[in-house]
Legacy VTK file of the C-alpha trace (Angstrom):
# vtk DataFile Version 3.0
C-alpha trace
ASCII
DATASET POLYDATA
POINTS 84 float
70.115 125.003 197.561
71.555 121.859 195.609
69.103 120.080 193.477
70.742 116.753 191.938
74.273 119.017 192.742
73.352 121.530 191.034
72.550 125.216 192.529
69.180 126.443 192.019
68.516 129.930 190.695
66.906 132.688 192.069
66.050 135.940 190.334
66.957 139.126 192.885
65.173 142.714 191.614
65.341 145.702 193.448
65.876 149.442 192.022
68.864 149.933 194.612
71.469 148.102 193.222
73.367 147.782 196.256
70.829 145.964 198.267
70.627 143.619 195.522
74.135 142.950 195.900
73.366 142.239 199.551
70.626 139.675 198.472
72.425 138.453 195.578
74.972 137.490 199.004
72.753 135.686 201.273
71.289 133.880 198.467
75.319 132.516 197.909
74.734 131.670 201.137
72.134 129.096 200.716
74.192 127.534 197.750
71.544 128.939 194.996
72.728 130.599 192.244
71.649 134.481 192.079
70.552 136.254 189.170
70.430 139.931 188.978
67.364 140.655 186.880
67.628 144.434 187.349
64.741 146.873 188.847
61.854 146.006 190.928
59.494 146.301 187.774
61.028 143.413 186.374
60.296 140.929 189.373
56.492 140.848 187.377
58.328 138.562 184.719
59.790 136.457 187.885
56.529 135.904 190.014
55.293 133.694 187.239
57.949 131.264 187.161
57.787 131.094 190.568
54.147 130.081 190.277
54.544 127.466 187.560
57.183 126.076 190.226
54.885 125.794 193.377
52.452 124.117 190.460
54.838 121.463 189.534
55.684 120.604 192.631
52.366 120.033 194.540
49.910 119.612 192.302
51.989 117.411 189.698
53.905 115.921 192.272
57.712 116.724 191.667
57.980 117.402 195.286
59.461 120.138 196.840
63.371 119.722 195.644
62.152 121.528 192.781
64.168 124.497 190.893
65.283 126.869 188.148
68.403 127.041 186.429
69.414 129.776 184.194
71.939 128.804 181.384
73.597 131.701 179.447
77.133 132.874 177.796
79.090 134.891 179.981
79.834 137.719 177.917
82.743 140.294 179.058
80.344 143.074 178.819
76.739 143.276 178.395
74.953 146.122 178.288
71.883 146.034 180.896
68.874 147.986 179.692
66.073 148.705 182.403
63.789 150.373 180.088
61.421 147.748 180.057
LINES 1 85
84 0 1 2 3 4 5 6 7 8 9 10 11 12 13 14 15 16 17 18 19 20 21 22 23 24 25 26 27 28 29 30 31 32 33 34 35 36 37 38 39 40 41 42 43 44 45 46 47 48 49 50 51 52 53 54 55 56 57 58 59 60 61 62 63 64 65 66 67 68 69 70 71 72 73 74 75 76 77 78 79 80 81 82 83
């Protein structure tokens, strides 16, 4: 989905990693940008921005072409820790 040309993101948690991967495709397919956020007991940290979204867009009227974008440095390895 391309907001102002620019791809939305949208945080993808599951604990099998390779139906992630499948989601993390499909949502490529929509032009959004995915973002692997790790296992399903992170998506509790994801729900709320997806809340303060739906907020900003009907009840403080920024209309529905409304989005995320995660901005970080690519590193060439990053170690992922799911203890949380």
């Amino acid at each position: 989905m391309l907001i102002g040309g620019n791809r939305a993101g949208v945080f993808v948690c599951g604990d099998d990693s390779d139906a992630r991967a499948v989601v993390a495709t499909l949502v490529g397919d929509i032009d959004a940008e995915p973002v692997d956020a790790g296992p399903l007991a992170l998506a509790r940290y994801a729900e709320p921005a997806a809340m303060l979204l739906v907020q900003l867009a009907y009840a403080h009227g920024f209309g529905t072409r409304i989005g995320l974008s995660l901005l970080h440095e690519k590193a060439a390895s990053v170690p992922h820790d799911t203890r949380a």
